[in-house]
C-alpha positions as CSV (number, residue, x, y, z in Angstrom):
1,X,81.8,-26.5,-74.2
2,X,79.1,-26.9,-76.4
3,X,77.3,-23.8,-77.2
4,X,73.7,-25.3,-75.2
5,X,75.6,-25.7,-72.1
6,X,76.8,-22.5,-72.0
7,X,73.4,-21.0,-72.2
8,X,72.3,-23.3,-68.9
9,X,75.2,-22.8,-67.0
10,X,74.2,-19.1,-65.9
11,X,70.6,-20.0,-64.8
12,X,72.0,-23.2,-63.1
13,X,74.5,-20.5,-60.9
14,X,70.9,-17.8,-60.1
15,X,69.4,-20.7,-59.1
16,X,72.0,-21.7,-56.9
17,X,72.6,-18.1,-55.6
18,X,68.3,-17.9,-54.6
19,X,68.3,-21.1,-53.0
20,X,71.3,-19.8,-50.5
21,X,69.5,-16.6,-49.7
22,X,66.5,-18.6,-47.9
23,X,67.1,-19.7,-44.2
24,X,67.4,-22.5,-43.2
25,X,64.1,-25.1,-42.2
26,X,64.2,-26.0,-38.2
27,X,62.3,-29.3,-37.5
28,X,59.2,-28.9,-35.6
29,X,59.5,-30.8,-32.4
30,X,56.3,-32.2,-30.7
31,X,55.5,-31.9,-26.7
32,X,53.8,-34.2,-24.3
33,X,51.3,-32.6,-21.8
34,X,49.0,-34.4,-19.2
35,X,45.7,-34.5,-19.7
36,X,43.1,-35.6,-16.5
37,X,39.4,-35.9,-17.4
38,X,36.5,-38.2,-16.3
39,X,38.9,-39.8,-13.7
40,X,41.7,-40.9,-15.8
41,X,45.1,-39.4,-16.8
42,X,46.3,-40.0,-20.1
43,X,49.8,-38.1,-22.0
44,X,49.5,-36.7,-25.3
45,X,51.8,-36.0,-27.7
46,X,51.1,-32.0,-30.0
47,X,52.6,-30.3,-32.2
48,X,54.5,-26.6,-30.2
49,X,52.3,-23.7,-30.1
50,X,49.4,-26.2,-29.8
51,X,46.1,-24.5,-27.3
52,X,44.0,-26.4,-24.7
53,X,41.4,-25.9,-27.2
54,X,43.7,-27.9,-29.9
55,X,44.9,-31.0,-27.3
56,X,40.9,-31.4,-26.2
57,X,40.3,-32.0,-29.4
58,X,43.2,-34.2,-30.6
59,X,41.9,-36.2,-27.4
60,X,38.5,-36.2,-28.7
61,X,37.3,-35.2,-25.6
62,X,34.2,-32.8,-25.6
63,X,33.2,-30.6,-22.8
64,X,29.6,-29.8,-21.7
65,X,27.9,-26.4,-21.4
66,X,29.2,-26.3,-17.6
67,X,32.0,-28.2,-17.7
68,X,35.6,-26.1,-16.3
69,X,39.1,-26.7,-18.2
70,X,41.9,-25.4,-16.3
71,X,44.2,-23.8,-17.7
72,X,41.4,-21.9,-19.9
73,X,40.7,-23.5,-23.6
74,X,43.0,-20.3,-25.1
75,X,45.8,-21.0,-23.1
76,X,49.4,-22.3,-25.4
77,X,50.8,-25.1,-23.7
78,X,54.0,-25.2,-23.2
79,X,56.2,-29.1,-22.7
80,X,55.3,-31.2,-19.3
81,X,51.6,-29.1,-18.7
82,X,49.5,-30.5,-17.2
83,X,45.2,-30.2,-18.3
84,X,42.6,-30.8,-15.9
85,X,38.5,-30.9,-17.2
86,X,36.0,-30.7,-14.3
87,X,32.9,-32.3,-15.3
88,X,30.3,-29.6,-13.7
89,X,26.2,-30.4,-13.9
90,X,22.9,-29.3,-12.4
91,X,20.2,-31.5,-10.7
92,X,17.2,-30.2,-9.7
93,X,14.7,-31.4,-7.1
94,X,11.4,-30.8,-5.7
95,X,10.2,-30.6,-1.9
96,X,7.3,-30.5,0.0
97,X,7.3,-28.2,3.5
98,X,4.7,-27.5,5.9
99,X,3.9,-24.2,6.3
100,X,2.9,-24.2,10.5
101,X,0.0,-22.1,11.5
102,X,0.1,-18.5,14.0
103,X,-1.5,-17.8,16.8
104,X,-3.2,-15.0,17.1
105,X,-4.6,-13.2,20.1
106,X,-7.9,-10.9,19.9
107,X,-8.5,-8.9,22.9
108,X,-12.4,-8.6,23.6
109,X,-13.5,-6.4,26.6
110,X,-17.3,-8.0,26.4
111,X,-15.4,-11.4,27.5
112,X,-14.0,-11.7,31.6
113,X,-10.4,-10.7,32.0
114,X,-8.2,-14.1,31.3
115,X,-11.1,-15.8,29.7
116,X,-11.0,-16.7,26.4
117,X,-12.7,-18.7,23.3
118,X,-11.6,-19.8,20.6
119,X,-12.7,-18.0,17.6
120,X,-10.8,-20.1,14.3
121,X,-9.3,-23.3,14.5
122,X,-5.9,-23.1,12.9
123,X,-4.1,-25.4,9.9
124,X,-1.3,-26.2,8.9
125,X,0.1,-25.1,5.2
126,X,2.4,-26.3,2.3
127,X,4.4,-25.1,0.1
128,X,6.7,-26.6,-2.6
129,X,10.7,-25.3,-3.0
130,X,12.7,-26.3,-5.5
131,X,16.5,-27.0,-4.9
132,X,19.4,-26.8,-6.9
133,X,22.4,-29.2,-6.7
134,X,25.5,-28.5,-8.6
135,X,28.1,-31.8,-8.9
136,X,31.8,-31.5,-9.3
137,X,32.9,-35.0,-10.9
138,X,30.0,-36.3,-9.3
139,X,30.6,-34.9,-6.0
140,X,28.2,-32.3,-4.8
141,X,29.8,-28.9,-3.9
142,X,26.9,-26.5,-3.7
143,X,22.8,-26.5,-3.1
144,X,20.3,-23.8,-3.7
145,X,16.7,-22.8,-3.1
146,X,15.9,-21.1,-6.7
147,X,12.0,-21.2,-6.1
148,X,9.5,-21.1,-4.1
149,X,5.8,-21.9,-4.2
150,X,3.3,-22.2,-1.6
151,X,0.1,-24.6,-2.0
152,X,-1.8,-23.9,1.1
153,X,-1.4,-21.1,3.0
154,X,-1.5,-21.8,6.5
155,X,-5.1,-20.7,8.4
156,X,-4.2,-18.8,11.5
157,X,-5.4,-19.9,14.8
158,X,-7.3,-17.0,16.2
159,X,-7.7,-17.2,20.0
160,X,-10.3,-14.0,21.8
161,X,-8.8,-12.7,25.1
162,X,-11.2,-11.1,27.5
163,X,-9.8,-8.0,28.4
164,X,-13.3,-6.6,29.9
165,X,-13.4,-3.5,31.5
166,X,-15.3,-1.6,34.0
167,X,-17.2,0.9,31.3
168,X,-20.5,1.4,31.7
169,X,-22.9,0.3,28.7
170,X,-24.1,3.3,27.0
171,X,-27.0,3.0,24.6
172,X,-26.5,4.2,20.9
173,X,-28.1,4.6,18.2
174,X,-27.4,2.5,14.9
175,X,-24.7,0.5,14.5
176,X,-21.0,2.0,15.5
177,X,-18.2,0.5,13.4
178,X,-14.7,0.9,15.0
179,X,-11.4,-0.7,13.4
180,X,-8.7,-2.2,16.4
181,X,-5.6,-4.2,15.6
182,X,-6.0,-4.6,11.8
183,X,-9.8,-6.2,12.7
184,X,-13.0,-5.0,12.5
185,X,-15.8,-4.8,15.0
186,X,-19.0,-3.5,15.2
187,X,-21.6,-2.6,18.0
188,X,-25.4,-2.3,18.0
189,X,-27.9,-0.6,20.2
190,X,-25.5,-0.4,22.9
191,X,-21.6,0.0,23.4
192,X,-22.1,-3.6,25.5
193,X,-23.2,-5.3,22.3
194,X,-19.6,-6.1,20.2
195,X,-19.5,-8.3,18.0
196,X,-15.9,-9.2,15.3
197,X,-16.7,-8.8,11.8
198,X,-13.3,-9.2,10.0
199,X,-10.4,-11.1,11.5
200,X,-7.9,-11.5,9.2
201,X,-5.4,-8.7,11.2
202,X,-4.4,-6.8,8.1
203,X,-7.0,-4.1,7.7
204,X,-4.5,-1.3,7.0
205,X,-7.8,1.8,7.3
206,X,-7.4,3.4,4.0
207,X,-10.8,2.9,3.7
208,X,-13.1,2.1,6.4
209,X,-16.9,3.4,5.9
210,X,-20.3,1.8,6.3
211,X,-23.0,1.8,4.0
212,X,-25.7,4.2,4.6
213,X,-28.3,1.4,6.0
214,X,-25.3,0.5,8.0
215,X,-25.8,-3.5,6.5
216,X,-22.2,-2.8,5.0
217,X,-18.6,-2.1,6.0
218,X,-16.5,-1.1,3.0
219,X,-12.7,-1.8,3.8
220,X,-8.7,-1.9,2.4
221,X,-6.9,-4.8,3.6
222,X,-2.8,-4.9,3.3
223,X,-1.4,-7.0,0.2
224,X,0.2,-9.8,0.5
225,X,2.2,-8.5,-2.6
226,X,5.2,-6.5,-2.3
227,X,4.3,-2.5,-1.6
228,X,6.1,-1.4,-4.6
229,X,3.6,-3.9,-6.8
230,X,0.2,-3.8,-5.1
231,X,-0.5,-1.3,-2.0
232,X,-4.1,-3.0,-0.8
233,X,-7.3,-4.4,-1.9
234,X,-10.9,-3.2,-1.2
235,X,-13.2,-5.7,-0.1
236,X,-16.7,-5.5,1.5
237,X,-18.2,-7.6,4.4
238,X,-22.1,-7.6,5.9
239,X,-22.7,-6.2,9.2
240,X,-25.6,-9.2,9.9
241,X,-25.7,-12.7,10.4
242,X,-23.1,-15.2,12.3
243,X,-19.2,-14.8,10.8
244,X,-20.2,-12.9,7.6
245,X,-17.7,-13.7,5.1
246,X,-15.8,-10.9,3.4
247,X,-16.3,-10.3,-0.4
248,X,-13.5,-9.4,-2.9
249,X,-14.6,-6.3,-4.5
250,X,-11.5,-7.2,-7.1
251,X,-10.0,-3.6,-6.8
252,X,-6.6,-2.5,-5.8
253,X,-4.3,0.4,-5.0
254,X,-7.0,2.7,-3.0
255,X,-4.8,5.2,-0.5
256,X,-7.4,8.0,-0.7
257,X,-11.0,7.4,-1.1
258,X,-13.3,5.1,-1.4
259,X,-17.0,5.4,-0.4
260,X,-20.7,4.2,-0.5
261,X,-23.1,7.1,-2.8
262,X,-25.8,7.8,-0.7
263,X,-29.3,7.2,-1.8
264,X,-28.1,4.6,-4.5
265,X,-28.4,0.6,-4.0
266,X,-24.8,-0.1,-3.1
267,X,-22.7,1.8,-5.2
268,X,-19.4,2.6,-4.7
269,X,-17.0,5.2,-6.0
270,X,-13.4,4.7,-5.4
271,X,-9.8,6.5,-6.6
272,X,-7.2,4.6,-7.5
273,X,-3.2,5.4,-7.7
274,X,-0.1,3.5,-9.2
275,X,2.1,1.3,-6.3
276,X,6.2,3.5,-6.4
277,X,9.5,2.3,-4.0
278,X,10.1,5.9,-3.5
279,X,8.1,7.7,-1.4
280,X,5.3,8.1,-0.9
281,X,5.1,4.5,-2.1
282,X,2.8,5.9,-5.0
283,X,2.0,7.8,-8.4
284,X,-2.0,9.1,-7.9
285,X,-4.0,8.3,-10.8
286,X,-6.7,11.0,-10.1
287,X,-9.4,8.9,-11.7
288,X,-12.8,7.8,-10.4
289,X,-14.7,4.7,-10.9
290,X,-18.3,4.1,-10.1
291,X,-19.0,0.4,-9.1
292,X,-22.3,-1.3,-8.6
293,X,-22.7,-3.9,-5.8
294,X,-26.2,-6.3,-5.6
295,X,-25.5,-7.2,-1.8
296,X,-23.5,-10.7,-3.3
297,X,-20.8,-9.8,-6.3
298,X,-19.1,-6.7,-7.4
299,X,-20.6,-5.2,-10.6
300,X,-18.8,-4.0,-13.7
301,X,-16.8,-0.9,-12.6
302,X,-17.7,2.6,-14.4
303,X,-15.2,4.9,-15.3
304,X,-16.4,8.8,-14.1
305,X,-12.9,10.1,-14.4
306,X,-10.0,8.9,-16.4
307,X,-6.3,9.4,-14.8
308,X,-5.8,13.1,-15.3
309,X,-2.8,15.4,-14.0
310,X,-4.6,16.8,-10.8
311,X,-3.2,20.2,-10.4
312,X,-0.6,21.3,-8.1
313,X,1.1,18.3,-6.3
314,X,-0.8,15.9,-8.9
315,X,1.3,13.0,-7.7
316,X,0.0,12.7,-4.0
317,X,-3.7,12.7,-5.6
318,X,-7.2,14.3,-4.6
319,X,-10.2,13.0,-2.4
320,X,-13.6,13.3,-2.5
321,X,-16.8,13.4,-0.7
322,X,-20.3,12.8,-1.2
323,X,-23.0,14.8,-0.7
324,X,-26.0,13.1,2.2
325,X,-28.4,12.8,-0.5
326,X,-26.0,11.7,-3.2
327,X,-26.9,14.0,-6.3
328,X,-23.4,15.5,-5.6
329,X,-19.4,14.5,-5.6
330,X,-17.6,17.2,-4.3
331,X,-13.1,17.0,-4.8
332,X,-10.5,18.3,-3.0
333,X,-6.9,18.6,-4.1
334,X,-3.8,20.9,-2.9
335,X,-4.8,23.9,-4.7
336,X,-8.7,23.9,-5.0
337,X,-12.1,22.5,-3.9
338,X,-14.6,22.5,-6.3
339,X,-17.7,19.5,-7.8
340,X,-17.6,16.5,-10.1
341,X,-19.7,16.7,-13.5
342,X,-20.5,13.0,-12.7
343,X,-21.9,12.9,-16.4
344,X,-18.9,14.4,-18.4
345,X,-16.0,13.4,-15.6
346,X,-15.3,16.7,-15.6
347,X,-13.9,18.9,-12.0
348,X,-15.6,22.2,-11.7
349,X,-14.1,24.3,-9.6
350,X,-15.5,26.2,-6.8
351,X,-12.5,27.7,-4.6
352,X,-9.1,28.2,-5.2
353,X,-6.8,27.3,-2.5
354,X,-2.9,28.4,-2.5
355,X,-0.5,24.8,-1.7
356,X,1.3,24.6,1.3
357,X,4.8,23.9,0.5
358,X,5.6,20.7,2.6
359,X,9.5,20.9,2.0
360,X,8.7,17.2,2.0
361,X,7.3,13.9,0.5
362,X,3.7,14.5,1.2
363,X,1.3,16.9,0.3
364,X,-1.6,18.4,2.2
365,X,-5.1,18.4,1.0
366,X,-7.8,20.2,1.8
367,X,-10.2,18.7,4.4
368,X,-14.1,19.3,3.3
369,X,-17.5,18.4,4.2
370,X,-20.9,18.8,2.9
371,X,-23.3,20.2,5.3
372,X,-26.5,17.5,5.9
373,X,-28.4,20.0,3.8
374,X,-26.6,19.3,1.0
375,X,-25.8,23.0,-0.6
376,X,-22.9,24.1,1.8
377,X,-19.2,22.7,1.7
378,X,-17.1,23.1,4.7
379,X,-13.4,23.8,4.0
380,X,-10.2,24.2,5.8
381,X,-8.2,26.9,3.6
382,X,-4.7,28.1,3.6
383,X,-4.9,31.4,4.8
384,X,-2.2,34.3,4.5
385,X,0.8,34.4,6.1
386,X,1.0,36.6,9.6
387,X,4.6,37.1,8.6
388,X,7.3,37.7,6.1
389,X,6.8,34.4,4.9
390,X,5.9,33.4,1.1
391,X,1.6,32.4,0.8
392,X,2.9,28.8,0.1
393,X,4.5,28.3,3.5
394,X,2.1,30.0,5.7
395,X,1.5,28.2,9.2
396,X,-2.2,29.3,9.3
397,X,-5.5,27.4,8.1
398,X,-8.9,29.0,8.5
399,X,-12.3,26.8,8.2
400,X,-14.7,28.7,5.8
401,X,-18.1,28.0,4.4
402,X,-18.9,27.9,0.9
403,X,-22.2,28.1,-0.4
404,X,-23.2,26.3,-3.8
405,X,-26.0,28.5,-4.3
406,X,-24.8,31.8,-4.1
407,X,-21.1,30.5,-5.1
408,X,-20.5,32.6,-1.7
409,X,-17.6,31.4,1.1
410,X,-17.2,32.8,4.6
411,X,-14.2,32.3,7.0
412,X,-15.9,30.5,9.9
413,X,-13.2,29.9,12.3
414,X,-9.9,31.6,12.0
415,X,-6.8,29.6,12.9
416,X,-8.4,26.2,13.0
417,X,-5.5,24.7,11.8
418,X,-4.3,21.9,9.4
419,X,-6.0,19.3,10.5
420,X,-9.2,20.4,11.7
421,X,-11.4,17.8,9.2
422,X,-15.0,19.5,9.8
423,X,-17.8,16.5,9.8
424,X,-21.6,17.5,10.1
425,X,-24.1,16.0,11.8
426,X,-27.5,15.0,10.5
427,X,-30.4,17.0,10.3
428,X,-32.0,18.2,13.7
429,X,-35.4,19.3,14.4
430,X,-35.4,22.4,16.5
431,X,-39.1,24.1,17.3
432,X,-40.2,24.1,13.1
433,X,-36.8,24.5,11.4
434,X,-34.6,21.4,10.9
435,X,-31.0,22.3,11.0
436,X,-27.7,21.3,11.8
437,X,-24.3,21.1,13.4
438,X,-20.5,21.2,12.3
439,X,-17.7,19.2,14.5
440,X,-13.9,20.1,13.5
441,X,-10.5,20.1,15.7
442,X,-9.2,23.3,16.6
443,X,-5.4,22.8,17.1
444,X,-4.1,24.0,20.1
445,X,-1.4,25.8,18.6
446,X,-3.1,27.2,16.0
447,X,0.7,28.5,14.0
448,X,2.1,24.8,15.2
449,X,-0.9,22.9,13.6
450,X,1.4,20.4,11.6
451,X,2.5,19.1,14.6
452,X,-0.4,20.6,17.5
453,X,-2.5,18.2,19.1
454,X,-6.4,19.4,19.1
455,X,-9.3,19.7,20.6
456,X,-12.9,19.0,19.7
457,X,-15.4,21.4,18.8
458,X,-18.9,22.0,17.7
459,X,-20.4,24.7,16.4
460,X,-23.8,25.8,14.4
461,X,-23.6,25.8,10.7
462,X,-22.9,29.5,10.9
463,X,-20.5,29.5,12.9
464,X,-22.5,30.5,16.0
465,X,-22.2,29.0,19.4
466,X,-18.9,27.3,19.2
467,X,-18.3,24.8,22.0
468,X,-15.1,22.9,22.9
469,X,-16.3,19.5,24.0
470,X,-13.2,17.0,24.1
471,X,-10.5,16.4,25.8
472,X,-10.6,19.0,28.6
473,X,-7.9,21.8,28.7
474,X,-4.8,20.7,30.2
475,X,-5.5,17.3,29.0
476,X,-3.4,15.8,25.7
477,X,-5.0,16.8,23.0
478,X,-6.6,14.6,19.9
479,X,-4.7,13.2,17.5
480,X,-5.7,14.5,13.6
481,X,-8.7,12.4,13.1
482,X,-12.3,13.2,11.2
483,X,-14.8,12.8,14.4
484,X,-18.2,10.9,13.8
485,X,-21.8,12.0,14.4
486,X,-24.8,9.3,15.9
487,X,-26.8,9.1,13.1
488,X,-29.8,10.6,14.8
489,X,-29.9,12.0,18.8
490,X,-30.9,9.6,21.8
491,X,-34.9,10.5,23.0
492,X,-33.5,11.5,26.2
493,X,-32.0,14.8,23.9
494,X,-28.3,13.6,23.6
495,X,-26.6,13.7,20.5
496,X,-23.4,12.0,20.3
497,X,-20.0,12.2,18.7
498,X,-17.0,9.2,18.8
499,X,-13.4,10.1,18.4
500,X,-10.3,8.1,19.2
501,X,-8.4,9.1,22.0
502,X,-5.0,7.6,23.0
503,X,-5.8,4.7,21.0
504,X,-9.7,4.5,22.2
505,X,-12.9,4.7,21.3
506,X,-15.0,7.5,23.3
507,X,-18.1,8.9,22.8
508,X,-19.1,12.9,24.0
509,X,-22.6,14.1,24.0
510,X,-22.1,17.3,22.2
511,X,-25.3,18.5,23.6
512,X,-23.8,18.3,27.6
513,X,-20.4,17.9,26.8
514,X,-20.0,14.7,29.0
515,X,-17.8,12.1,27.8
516,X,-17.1,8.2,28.0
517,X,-14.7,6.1,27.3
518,X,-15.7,2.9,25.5
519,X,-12.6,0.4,24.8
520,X,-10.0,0.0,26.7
521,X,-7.6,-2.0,24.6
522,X,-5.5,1.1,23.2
523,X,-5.6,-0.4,19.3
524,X,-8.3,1.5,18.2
525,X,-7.7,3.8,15.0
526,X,-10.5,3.9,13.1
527,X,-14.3,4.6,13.3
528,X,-17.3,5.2,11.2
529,X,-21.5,5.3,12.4
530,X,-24.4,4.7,10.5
């Protein structure tokens, strides 16, 4: 052996030795699956361990955004499986729907009983859906509406019912504004004299209040939007001429005041609060707004008040009231009464009022009033507790007087109760001295009054010479409600007040006491005189 070979001959044996120490290669053996896609069936032929994923693409086959593979695209296939690609897509198309018109009924007692007239023609609408189709290999498996638009709503057709009934006309003074089944009507010189200002059904009477010439009805109509997103809209409408037509004043979300300022040509100060699902259904803003209005537009709204906190029960929000010859804005929120600096939008208090703890979702507020001369508020106060009860759950409510010019308040009527909502009269000439009277409700369970029914009551401004007027004792008693003076007496002496009774308008000459009803219809829920 030559001496070269015996130098190879060990590295010939490691090599040898390493190339038995691997194990052994096993031949990769393909499998054949079934593949069904765009109505065909075809076998192919992959490697083991291959995925859907990997036999889609060996197929060249491509699958949309909502295409379906079954078994999913991660799935290892395994020999004799079997792939099936559903070919899924969307068409969309447009339709056109009419939208029929509603009847709608107004009952008018100055019309014969079972005669009627009609009052609007009604129309049809339209409105435009959209409709989804989903295919399934070309075969459609599912439809949807996904939107929804309407065109033209539909114009109701608005029928008047007579309903008249057997109440004596009554003259009156001015013109008497009364709101009955979402509508508004108004009557002039007499209770026989009605005539419909606003049909449309969906006053919700928020706001109802004429102007001080009475040529204007200020008024909140329901949204069509949902609650949570818009709560109403203010709108205006003149109290003249044949089917006024109602003016957008472009404002939304008034739940607590808005008013005309006395004295002033049209203006209009309204409060504003933020739309909530939970209840109450909204955030107050406590702001005020001041908005000019030339008898045909709405002007540029000013801003008195930005959104501020509001005290005590902030969220629920404050009201306020005007004094008759509009130099003063008086406020009133669930701990205190007091005046708007209209210049700085600034509150200055006048009277600080403990909070009734509601143990609920709403809060109570302080009814007020300005006397007609214009220096006097009338309040209903929380008074103390009779009891062993905390000041913020006492039952009782007095009605006190509080002077602005010697910053002096008097408890006029104990017990009044929580709703008693004072309302003054206008001035009244008596021998030389022109003066005054004060309407309120005195509950009839004066430590119930959350829940008490009342009774109306008049009163001189001091307190002197209290009269219940309305309903008679041992008849049901009012429901809470802010009563409304004539804006001047009758020449035969009568001076008159309106409530709503059981759902009806009645007028009581608070100088006799006598009463009369004047609707009959049982809708009634709002009213304002000028």
């Amino acid at each position: 052996m030559s001496k070269k070979l015996h130098i190879l001959l060990p590295a010939i044996i490691l090599l040898l030795l390493l190339a038995a120490c691997q194990s052994p290669q096993v031949q990769q053996e393909n499998l054949t699956i079934s593949l069904t896609a765009d109505g065909s069936t075809r076998q192919l032929s992959l490697p083991a361990g291959s995925s859907v994923a990997e036999a889609l693409a060996a197929a060249d086959l491509a699958l949309g955004q909502t295409d379906r593979v079954d078994p999913p695209s991660y799935t290892i296939l395994s020999a004799g499986a079997s792939i099936t690609v559903t070919r899924v897509r969307e068409e969309f198309e447009t339709q056109q729907v009419v939208l029929p018109f509603e009847r709608q009924e107004l009952r008018n007692e100055s019309l014969p009983a079972g005669e009627t007239r009609l009052v609007q023609a009604g129309t049809n609408g339209l409105k435009e859906i959209t409709i989804r189709h989903v295919l399934e290999n070309n075969v459609e498996t599912s439809s949807s509406e996904v939107s929804e638009t309407v065109l033209q709503p539909p114009t109701p057709e608005i029928v008047m019912v007579g309903v008249q009934s057997p109440f004596a006309p009554l003259p009156i003074p001015g013109k008497l504004a009364y709101l009955t089944g979402g509508n508004a009507w108004i009557m002039s010189d007499s209770t026989s004299i009605r005539v419909p200002l606003v049909t449309t059904g969906d006053l919700d009477g928020r706001v109802f209040a004429l102007s001080p010439d009475g040529r204007w009805l200020l008024y909140t109509r329901k949204s069509t939007r949902p609650a949570d997103q818009e709560i109403n809209t203010l709108w205006v409408v003149s109290t003249s001429g044949q089917s006024p037509a109602p003016i957008n004043l472009h404002v939304a979300n008034v739940v607590h005041f808005a008013d005309w300022q006395p004295g002033q040509s049209y203006a209009i100060a309204y409060s504003t609060v933020e739309p909530r699902a939970d209840s109450p259904g909204w955030q107050a803003n406590n702001d005020l707004y001041l908005l000019a209005f030339d008898g045909k537009t709405p002007g540029k709204a000013n801003k008195i008040m930005d959104t501020s906190p509001g005290g005590i029960y902030s969220w629920w929000g404050m009201t306020f009231a005007w004094s008759p010859d509009g130099a003063s804005l008086a406020y009133s929120r669930p701990d205190a009464v007091g005046t708007v600096d209209l210049k700085k939008g600034l509150l200055n208090p006048l009277l600080e009022i403990t909070p009734l703890n509601t143990h609920s979702t709403w809060a109570w507020t302080p009814g007020l009033v300005w006397g007609a001369d214009s220096r006097t508020l009338f309040v209903v106060t929380h008074a103390p507790p009779a009891g062993l009860v905390s000041p913020e759950d006492s039952p009782l409510f007095d009605l006190t007087a509080l002077s602005l010019a010697s910053g002096a308040n008097v408890d006029l009527v104990p017990q009044a109760g929580m709703w008693a909502y004072p309302s003054s009269s206008a001035r009244r000439k008596e021998g030389d001295q022109e003066t005054y009277r004060i309407a309120y409700l005195q509950s009839i369970f004066p430590s119930q009054s959350e829940t008490s029914r009342y009774r109306l009551t008049v009163m001189d401004r001091d307190g002197a010479n209290r009269q219940p007027l309305f309903p008679a004792e041992g008849l049901t008693g009012l429901d809470p409600q802010t009563a409304v003076w004539a804006p001047s007496p009758l020449p035969s002496g009568s001076d008159f007040a309106a409530v709503v009774y059981q759902g009806n308008l009645w007028i009581i000459d608070a100088i006799s006491g006598q009463s009369q009803q004047v609707t009959g219809d049982g809708l009634t829920s709002r009213i304002d005189w000028k």
